[in-house]
C-alpha positions as CSV (number, residue, x, y, z in Angstrom):
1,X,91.9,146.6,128.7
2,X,93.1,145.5,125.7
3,X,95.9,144.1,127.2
4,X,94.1,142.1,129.7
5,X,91.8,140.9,126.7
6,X,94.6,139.3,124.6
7,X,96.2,137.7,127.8
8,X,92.7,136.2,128.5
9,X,92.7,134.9,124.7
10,X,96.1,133.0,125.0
11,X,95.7,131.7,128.1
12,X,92.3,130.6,127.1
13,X,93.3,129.1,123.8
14,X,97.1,127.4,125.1
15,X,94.9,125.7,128.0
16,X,92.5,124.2,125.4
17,X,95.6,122.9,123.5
18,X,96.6,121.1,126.5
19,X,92.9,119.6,127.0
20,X,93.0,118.2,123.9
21,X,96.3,116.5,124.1
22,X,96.0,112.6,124.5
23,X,98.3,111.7,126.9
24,X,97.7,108.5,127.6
25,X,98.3,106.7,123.9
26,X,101.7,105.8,122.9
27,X,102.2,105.5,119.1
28,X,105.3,104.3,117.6
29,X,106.9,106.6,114.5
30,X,105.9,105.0,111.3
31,X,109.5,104.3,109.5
32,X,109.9,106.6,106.7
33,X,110.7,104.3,103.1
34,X,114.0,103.3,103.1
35,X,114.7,104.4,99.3
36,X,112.5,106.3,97.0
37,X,111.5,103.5,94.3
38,X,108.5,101.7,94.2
39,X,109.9,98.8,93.2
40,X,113.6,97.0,93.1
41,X,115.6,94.0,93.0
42,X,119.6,93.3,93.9
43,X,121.1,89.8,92.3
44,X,123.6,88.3,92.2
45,X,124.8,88.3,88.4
46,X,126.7,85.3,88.6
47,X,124.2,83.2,90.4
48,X,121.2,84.7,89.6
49,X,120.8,84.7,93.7
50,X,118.4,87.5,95.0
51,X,119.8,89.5,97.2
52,X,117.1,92.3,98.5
53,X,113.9,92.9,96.7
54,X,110.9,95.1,97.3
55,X,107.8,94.0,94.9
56,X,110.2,93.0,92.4
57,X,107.1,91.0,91.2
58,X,105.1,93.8,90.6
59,X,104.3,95.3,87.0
60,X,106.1,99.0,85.9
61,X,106.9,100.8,83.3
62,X,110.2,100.5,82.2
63,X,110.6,103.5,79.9
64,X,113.9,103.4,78.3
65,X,115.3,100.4,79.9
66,X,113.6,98.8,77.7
67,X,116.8,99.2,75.0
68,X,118.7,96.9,77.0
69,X,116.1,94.3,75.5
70,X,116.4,95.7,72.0
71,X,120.2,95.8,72.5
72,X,120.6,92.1,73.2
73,X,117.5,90.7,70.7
74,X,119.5,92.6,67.9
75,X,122.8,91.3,68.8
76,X,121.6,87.9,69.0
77,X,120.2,88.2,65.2
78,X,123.3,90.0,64.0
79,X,125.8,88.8,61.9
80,X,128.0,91.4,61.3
81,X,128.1,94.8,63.3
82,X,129.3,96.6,60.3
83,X,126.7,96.1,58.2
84,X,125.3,99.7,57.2
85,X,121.6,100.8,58.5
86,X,119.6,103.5,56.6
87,X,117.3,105.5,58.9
88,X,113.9,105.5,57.6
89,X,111.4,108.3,58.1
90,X,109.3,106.2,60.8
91,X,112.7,105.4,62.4
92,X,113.4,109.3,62.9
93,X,109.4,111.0,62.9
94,X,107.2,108.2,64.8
95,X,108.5,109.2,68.3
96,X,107.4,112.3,69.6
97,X,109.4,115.1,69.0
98,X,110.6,116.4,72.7
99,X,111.6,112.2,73.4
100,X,115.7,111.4,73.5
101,X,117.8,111.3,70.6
102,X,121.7,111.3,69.5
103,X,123.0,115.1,69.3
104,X,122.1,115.9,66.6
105,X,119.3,113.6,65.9
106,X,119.3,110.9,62.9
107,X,118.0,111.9,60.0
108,X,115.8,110.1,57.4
109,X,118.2,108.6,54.9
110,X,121.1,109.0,57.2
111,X,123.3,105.9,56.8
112,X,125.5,104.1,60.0
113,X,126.5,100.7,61.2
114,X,124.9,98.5,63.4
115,X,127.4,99.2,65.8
116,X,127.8,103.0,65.8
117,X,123.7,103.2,65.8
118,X,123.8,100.7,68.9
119,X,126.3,103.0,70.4
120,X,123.9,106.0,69.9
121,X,120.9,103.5,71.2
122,X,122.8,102.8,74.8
123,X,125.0,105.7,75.5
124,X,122.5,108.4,73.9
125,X,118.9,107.0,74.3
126,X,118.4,107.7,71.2
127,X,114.8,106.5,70.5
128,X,115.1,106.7,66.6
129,X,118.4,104.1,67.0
130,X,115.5,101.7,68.5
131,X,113.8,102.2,65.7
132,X,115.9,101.9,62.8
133,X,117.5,98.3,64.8
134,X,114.5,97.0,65.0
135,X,113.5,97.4,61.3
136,X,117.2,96.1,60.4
137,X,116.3,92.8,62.7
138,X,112.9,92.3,61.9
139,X,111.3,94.9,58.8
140,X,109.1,95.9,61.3
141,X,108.4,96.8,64.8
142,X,105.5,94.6,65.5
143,X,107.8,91.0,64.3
144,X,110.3,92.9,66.6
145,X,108.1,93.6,69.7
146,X,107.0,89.4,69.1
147,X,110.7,88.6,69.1
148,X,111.3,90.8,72.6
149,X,108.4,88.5,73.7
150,X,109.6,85.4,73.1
151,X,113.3,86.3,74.2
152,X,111.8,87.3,77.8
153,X,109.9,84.6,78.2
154,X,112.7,82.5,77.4
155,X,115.0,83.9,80.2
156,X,111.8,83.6,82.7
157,X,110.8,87.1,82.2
158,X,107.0,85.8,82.0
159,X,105.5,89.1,84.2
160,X,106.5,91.1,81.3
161,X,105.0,92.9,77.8
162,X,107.0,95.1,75.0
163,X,105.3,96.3,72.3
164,X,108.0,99.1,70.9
165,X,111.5,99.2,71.1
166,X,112.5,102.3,72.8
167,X,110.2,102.0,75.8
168,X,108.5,105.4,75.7
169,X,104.9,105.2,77.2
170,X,102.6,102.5,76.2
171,X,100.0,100.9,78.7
172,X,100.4,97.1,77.2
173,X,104.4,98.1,77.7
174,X,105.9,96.9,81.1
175,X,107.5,94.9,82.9
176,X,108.8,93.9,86.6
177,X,112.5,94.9,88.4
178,X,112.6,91.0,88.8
179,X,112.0,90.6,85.0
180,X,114.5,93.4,84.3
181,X,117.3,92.1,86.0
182,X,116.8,88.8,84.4
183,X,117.0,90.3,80.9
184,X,120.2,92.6,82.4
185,X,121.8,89.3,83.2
186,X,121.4,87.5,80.0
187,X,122.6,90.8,77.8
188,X,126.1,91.0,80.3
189,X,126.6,87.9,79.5
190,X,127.1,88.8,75.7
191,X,130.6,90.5,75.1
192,X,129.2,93.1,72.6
193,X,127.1,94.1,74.4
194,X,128.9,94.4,77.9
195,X,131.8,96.7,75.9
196,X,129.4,99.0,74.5
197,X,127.4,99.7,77.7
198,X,130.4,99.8,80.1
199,X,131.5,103.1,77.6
200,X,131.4,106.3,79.1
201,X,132.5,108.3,75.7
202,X,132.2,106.9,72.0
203,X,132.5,109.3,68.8
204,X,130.3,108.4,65.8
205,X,132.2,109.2,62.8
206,X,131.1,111.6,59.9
207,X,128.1,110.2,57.9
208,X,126.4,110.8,54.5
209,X,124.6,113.6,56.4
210,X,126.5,115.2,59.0
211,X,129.5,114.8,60.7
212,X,130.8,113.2,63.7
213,X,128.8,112.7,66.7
214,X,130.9,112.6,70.3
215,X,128.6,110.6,72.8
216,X,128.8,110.5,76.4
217,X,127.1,108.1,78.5
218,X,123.7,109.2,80.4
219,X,124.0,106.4,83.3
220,X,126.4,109.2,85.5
221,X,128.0,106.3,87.9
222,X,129.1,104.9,84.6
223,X,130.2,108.1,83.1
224,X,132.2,109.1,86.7
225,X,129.7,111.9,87.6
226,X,128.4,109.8,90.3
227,X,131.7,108.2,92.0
228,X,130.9,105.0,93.2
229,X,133.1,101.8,93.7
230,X,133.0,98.8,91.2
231,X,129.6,100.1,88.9
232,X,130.8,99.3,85.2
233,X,127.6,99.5,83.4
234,X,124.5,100.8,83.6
235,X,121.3,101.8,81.9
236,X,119.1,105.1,82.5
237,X,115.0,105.5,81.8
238,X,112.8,108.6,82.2
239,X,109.4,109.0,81.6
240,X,106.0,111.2,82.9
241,X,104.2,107.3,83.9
242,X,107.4,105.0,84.6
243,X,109.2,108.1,86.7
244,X,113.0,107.0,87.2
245,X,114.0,103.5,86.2
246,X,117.7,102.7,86.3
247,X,119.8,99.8,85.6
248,X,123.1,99.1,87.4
249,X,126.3,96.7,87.3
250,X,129.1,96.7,90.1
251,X,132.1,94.1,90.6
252,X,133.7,94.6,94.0
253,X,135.4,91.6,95.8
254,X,134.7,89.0,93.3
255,X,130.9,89.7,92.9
256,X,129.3,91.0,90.0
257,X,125.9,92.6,91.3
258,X,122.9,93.8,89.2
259,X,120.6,96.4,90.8
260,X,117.5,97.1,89.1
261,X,115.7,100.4,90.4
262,X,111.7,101.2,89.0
263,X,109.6,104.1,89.8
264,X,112.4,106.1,92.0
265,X,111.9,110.3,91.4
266,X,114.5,112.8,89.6
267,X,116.6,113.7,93.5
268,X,116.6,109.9,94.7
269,X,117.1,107.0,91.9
270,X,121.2,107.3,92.0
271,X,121.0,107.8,95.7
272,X,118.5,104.4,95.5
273,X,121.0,102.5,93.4
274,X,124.0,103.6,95.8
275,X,122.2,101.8,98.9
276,X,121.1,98.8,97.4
277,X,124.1,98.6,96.1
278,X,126.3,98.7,99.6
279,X,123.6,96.9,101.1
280,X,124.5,93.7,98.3
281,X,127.7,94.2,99.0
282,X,127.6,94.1,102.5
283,X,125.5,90.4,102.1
284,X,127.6,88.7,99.4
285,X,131.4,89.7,101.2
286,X,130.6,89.4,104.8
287,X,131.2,92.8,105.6
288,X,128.3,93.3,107.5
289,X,128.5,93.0,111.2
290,X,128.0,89.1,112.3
291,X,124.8,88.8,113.4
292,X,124.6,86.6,117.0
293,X,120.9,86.4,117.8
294,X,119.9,85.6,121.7
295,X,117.1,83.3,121.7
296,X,114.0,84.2,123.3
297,X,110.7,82.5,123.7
298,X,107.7,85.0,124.6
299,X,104.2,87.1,123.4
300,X,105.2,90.7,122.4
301,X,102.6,93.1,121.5
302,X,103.3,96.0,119.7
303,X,103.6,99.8,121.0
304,X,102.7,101.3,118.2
305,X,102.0,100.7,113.8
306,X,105.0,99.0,113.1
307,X,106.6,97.0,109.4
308,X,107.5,93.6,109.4
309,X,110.7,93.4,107.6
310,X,112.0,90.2,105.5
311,X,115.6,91.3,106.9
312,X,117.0,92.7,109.7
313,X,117.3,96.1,108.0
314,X,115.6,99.0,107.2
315,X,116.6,98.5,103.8
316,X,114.5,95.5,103.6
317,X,111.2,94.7,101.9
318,X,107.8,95.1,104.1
319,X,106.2,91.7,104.4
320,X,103.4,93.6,106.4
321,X,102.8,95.5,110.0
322,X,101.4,95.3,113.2
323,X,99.2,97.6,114.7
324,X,98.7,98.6,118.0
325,X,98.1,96.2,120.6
326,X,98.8,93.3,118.2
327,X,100.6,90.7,118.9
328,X,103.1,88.6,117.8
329,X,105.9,85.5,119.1
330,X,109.2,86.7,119.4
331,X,111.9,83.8,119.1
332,X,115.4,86.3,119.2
333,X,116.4,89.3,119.5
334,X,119.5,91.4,117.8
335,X,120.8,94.9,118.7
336,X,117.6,96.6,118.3
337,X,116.0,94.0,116.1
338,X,113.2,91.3,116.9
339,X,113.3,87.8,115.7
340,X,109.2,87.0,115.2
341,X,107.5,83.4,114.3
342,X,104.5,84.1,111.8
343,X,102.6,81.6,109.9
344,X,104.7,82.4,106.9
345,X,107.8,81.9,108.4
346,X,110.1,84.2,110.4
347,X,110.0,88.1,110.2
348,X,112.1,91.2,111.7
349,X,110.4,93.9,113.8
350,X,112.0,97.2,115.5
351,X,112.5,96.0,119.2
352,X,112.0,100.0,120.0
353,X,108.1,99.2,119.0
354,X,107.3,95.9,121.2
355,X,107.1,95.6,125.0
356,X,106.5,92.0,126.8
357,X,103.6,93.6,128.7
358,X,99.7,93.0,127.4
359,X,98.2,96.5,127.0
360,X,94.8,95.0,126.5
361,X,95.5,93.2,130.3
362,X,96.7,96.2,131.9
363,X,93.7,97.7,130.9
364,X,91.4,95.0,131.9
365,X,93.4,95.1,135.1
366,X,92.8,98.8,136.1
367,X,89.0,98.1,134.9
368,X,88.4,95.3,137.7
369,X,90.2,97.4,140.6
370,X,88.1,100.0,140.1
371,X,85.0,97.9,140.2
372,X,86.2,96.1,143.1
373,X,87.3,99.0,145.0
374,X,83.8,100.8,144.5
375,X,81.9,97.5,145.3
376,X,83.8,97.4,148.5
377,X,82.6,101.1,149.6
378,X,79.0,100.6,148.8
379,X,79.3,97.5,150.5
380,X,80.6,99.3,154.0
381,X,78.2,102.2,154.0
382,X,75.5,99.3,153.9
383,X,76.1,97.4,156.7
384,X,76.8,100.9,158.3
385,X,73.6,101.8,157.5
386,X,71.8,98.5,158.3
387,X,73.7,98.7,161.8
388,X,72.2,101.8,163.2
389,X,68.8,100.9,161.4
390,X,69.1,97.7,164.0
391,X,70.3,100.2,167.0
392,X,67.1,102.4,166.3
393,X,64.5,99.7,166.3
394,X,65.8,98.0,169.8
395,X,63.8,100.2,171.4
396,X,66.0,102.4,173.5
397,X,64.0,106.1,173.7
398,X,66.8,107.6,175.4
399,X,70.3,105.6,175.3
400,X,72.4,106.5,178.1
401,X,75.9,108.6,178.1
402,X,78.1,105.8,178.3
403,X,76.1,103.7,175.3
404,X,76.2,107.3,173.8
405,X,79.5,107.6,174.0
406,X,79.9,104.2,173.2
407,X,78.1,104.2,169.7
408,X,80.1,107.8,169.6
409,X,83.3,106.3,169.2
410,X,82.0,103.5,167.4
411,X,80.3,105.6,164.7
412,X,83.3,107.8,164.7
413,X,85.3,104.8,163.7
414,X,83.3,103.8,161.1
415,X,83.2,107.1,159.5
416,X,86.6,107.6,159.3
417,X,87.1,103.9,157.7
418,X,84.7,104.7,155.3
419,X,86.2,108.1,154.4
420,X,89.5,106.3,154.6
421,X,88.2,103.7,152.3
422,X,86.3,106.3,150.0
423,X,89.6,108.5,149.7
424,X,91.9,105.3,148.7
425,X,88.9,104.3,146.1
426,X,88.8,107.5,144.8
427,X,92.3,108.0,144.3
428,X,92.7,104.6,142.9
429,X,90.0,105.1,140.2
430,X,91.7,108.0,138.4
431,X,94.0,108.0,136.0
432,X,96.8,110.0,135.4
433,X,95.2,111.7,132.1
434,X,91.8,113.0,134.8
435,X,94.2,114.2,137.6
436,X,95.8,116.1,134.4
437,X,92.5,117.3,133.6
438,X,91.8,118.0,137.0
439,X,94.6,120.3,137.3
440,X,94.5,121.9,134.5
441,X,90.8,123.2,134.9
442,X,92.4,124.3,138.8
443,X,94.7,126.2,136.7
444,X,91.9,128.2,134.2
445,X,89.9,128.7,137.7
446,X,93.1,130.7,139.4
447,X,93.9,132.4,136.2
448,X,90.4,133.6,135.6
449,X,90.6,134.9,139.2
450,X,93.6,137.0,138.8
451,X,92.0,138.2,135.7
452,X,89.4,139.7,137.7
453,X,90.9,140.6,140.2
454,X,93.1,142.6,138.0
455,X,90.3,144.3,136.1
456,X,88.6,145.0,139.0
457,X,92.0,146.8,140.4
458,X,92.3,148.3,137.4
459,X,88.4,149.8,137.5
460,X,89.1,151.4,140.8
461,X,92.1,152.7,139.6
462,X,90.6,154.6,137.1
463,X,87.9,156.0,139.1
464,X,90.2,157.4,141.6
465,X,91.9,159.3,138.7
466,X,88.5,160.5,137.7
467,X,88.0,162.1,140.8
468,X,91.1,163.7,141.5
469,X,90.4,165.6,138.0
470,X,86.9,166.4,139.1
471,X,88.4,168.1,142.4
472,X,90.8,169.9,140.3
473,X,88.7,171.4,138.0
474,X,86.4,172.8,141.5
């Protein structure tokens, strides 16, 4: 019995899965993001040109990409890069303790050049380098943080707001991957600077206070952890609120391409860089496949929740998305990429998710034959019935054989039209999903039966057995 219970129970519940199913809705896989950061921007570095962009425009925190700034406002206010630095105690103690420093960290009254401290600020992240620059430039860090200001704004960098020099967390601190590669372009530009952040090792020699410091670089596609063609320089950033941010250079080909990379996670932000990267490439060199577009002119409506792409890519930026049943005017088509006219301009869509067929019509469509189709049935078994209504009222008590026989035929006829007509209106007005339905609840009937039927089989059983031990025992 037992047996026979749980088989009831699986049946029961693998039927009831299958009633609930909706098979008559398509829906279209949502594309999964095609890298991890929230925000990113490929340029050009020698024509400021950008090349791919997803809400570069949009406000992040940079965490320590932010030394890239300090880097170039202190070179620019430099005169010599030899001149000695003493590291004051806010320098070393006003960040918190567990932040990035050189190993071993500065020390209050530690002494070092401008250069060796900037070479501890780039390669190491050290946050109390930050510090002690921006007290050498400007005595303190609130002149400094006005001079970052004014030094972004002057390279167009007008969506962005420092107020420290090392980039840890601060809410009035951010900035925008547009912004970012702005500032990245104008500090390549500046030989000191490019030669110190395209370093992958640099040794600090022995100071007052300790001796010498062997720095590697953190950016690992610089460094040669990460191998990947052309990247020269490069700038990492880390905190709780900013997540990943990383800054990259690559020349390949003649083309010197910045990537800037905001809000990524600790698995993805290299991986991030590497495709926007190939993806720049790929623009600026002409290695991409050529692109031959066949011109179309028609309504598409869409199968499913699908983005709107800027380029024909997966790697480009969402401009929006269409849901189902929306429609749009597709001009081309590509491989397995749509050319579509909206009022902004011209937009990409996954073919895979369009069809040139109006759900909404088809719809409508099946609607009105069902109507028509019952109208017309109701309509015949009226005049059938108005027709021997009429035949009763003429009068004829007893109609004669061959009139019988006669209206025999004739109501025979009609019959079977109208059970023709009934049958072909009936099967007409279901769907496939109720025929499903249909069958399926056929199916639970003749399961139920053999249930019984088994139980009932299994009840005589038993009593048999009961009496053969009753006749033994006698």
């Amino acid at each position: 019995m037992k047996k026979i219970i749980c088989t009831i129970l699986t049946v029961m519940i693998s039927l009831s899965m299958l009633l609930c199913l909706d098979l008559g809705e398509v829906r279209a896989e949502l594309e999964g993001p095609d890298v991890y950061a929230e925000g990113y921007c490929v340029m050009d570095a020698d024509t400021g040109e950008i090349i791919i962009h997803k809400n570069m425009d949009e406000q992040f925190y940079p965490a320590s990409i932010t030394k890239v700034l300090t880097a170039l406002v202190t070179l620019e206010h430099c005169d010599n890069l030899d001149d000695i630095i003493t590291f004051s105690d806010w320098a070393v103690n006003s960040c918190s303790a567990n932040s990035s420093t050189m190993p071993p960290k500065g020390m209050v009254g530690e002494q070092m050049t401008v250069r060796d401290v900037m070479y501890g600020m780039m390669l190491s992240s050290g946050n109390e380098c930050a510090n002690a620059l921006a007290e050498y430039v400007a005595g303190d860090i609130n002149t400094f943080a006005e001079m970052m200001n004014a030094k972004a704004k002057e390279l167009g960098a007008v969506n962005s707001h420092f107020v420290n020099a090392h980039g840890l967390h601060d809410p009035d601190h951010y900035t925008t991957p547009h912004d970012m590669a702005l500032i990245y372009q104008a500090a390549l530009k500046n030989p000191t600077f490019r030669e110190i952040d395209s370093t992958a090792t640099y040794t600090i020699p022995a100071t007052n206070m300790t001796g010498a410091r062997a720095l590697s670089m953190g950016h690992k596609m610089v460094n040669g952890q990460i191998q990947f063609e052309g990247v020269f320089a490069g700038k990492t950033g880390n905190t709780a609120e900013a997540g990943r941010t990383l800054l990259t250079a690559a020349e390949r080909n003649g083309h010197t391409l910045i990537s800037v990379v905001m809000k990524s996670n600790n698995d993805k932000f290299y991986l991030d860089t590497e495709i926007l990267l190939e993806y720049g490439f790929g623009i600026l060199d002409g290695s991409l496949s050529p692109v031959q577009w066949e011109e179309k002119e028609e309504t598409v409506w869409a199968t499913g929740n699908v983005k709107i792409r800027e380029f024909p890519s997966t790697y480009a930026s969402e401009k929006g998305f269409l849901e189902t049943g929306d429609s749009v005017e597709r001009i081309a088509t590509y491989e397995g990429w749509s050319k579509v006219k909206l009022d902004e301009g011209e937009f990409y869509i996954s073919s895979q998710y369009l069809t040139t067929q109006d759900p909404n019509a088809i719809s409508t469509l099946e609607e009105t034959t069902a109507e028509e189709t019952m109208a017309e049935t109701t309509q015949a078994v009226e005049e059938s019935t108005e027709s021997q209504n009429a035949e009763i009222s003429d009068g004829a008590q007893e109609p004669s054989e061959s009139n019988q026989n006669s209206q025999s035929v004739e109501q025979t006829a009609q019959e079977g039209e109208g059970k023709a007509s009934g049958k072909d209106s009936f099967l007409s007005a279901f769907s496939s999903s109720t025929l499903i339905v249909v069958l399926l609840v056929v199916a639970i009937v003749v399961v139920l039966a053999a249930i019984i039927l088994m139980i009932v089989a299994n009840v005589k059983s038993s009593r048999r057995r009961n009496n053969r031990r009753n006749n033994w025992k006698l």
